[in-house]
DSSP file (Angstrom, degrees, kcal/mol; ACC not computed):
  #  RESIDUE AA STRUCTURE BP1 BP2  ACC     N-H-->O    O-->H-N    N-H-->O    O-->H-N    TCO  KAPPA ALPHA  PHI   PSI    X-CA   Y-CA   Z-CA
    1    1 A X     >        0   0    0      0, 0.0     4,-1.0     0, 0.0     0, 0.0   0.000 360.0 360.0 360.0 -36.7  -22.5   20.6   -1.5
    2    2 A X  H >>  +     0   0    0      2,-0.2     4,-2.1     1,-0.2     3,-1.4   0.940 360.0  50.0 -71.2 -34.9  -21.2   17.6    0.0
    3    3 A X  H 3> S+     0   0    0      1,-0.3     4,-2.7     2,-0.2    -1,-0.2   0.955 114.4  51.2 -24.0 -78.7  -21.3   15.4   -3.2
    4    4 A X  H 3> S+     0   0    0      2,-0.2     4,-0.8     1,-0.2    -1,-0.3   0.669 106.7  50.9 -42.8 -25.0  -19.4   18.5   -4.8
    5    5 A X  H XX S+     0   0    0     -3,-1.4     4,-3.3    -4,-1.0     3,-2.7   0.933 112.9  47.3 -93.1 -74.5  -16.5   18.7   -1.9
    6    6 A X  H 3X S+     0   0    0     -4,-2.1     4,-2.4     1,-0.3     5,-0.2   0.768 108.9  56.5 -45.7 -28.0  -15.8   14.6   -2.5
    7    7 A X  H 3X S+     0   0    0     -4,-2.7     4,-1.9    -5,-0.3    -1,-0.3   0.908 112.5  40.0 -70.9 -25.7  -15.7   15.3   -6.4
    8    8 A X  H <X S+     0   0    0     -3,-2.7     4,-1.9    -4,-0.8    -2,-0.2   0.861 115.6  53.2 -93.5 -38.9  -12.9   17.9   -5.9
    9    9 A X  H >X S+     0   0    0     -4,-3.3     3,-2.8     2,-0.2     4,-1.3   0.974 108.2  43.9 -38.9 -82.3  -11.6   15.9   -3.6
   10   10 A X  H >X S+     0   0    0     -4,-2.4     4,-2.5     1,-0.2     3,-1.1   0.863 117.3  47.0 -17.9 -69.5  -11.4   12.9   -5.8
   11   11 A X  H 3X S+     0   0    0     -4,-1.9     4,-1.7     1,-0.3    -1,-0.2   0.762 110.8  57.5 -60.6 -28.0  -10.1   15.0   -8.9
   12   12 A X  H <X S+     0   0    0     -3,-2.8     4,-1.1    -4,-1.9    -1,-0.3   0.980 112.0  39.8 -39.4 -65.4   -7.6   16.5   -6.2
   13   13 A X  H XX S+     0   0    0     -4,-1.3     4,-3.4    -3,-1.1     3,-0.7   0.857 109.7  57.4 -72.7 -59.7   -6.5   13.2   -5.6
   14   14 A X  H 3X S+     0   0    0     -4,-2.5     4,-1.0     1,-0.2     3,-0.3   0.956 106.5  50.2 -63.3 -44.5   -6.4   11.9   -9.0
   15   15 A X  H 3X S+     0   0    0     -4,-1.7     4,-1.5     1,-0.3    -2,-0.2   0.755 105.8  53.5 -52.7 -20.1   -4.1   14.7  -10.3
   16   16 A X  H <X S+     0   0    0     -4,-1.1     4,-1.2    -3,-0.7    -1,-0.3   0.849 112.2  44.7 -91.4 -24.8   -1.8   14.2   -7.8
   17   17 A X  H  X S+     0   0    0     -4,-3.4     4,-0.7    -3,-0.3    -2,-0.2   0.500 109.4  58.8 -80.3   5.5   -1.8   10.4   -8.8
   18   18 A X  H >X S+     0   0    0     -4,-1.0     4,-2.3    -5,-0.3     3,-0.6   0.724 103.8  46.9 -95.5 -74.1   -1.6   11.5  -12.4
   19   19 A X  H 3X S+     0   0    0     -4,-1.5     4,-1.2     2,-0.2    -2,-0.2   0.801 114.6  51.2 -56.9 -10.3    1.8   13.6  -12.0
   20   20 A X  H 3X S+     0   0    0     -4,-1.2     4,-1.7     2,-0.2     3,-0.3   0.959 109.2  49.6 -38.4 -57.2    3.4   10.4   -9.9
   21   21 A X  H <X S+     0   0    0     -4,-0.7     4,-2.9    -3,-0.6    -2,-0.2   0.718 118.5  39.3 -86.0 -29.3    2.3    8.4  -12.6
   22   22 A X  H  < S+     0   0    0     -4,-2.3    -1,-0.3     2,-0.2    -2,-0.2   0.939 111.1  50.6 -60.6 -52.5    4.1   10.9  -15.1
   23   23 A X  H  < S+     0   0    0     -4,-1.2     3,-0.4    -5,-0.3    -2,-0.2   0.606 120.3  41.3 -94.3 -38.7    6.8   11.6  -13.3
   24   24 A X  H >X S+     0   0    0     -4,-1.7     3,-2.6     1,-0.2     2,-1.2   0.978 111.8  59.6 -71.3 -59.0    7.1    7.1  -13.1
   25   25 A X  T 3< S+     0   0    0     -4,-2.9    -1,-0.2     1,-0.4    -2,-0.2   0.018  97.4  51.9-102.3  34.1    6.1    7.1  -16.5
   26   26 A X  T 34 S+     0   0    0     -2,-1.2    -1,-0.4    -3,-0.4     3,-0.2   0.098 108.4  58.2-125.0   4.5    9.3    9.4  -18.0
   27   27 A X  T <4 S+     0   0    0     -3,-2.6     2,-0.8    -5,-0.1    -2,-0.2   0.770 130.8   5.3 -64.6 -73.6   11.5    6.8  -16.1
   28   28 A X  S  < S+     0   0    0     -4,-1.2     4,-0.2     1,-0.2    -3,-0.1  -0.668  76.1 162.5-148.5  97.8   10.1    3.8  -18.1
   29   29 A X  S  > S+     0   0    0     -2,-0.8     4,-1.5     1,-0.2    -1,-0.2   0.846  77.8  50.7 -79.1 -20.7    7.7    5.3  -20.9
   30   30 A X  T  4 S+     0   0    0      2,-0.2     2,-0.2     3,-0.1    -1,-0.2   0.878 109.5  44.7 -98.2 -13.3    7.6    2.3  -22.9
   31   31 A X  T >4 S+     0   0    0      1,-0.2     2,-1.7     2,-0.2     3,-0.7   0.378 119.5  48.1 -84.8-129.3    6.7   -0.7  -20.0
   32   32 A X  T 3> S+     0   0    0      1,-0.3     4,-1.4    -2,-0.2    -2,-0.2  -0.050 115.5  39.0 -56.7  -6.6    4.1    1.8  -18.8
   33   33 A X  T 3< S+     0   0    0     -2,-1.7    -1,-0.3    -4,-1.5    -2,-0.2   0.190 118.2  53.8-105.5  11.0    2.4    2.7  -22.7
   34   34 A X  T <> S+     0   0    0     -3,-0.7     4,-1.0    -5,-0.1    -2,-0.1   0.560 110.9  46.2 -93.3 -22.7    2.9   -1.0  -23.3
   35   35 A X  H  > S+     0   0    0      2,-0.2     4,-2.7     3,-0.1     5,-0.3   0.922 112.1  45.4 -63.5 -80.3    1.0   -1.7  -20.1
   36   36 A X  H  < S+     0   0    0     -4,-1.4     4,-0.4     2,-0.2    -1,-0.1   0.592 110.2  54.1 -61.8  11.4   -1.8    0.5  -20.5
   37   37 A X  H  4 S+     0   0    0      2,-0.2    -2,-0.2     1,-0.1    -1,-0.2   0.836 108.5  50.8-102.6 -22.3   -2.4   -0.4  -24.1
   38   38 A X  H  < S+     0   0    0     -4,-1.0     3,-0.3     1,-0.2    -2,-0.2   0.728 111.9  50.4 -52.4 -42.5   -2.6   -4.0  -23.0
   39   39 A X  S  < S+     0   0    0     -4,-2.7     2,-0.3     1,-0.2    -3,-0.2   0.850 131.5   9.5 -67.2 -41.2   -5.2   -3.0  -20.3
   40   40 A X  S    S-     0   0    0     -4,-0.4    -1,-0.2    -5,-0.3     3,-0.2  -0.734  82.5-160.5-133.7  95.2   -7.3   -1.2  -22.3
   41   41 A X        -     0   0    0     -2,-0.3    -3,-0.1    -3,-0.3    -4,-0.1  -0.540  46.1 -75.9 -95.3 148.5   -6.7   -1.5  -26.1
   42   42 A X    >   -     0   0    0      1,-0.1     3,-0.7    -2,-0.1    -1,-0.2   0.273  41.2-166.2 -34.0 122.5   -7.9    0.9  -28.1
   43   43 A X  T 3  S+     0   0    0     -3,-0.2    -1,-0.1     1,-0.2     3,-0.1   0.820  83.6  60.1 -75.2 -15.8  -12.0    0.9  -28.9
   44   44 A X  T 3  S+     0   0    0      1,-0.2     2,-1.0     2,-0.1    -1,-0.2   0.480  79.5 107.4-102.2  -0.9  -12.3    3.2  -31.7
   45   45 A X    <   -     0   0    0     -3,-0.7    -1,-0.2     3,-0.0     3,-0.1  -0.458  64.2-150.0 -70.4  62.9  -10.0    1.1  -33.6
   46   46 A X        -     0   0    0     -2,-1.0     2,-0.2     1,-0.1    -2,-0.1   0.458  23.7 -96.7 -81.0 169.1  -12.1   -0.5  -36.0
   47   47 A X        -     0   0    0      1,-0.1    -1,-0.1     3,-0.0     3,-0.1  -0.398  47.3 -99.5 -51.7 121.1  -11.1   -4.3  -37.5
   48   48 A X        -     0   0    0     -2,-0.2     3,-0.1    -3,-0.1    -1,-0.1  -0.341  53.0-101.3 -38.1 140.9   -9.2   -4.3  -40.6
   49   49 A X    >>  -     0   0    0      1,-0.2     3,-0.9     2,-0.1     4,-0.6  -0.269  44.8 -77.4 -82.5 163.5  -11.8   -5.0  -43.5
   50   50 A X  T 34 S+     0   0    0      1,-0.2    -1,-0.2     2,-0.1    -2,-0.0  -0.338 108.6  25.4 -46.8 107.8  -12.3   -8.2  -45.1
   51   51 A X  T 34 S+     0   0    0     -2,-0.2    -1,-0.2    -3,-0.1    -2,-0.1   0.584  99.7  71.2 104.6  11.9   -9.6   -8.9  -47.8
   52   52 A X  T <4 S+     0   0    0     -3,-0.9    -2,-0.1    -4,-0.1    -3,-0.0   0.612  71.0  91.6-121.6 -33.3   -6.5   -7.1  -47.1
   53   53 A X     <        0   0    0     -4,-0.6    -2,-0.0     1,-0.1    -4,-0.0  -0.185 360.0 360.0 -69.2-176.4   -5.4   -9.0  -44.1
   54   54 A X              0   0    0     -3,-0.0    -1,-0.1     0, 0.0     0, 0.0   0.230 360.0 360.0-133.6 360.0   -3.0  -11.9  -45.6
């Protein structure tokens, strides 16, 4: 149970830092989605194949 109380905590905690971080990030959407794509660029992208790039 305690395990469970500190996760809802946490997840508390992160939501309430998520709508800050919303709330910042309709101020200045394009420094902060230029920021986080620069901290963690996509994975799923795969490489362009062999022979198109130029």
């Amino acid at each position: 149970m305690g395990m469970l109380g500190q996760w809802i905590k946490k997840m508390k905690m992160a939501s309430r830092l998520d709508t800050v971080q919303s709330k910042h990030s309709l101020m200045i959407p394009e420094q902060r989605s230029l920021s986080l794509f620069t901290r963690n660029p996509p994975r799923n992208v795969p490489p362009p194949p062999a022979g198109t790039t130029r």
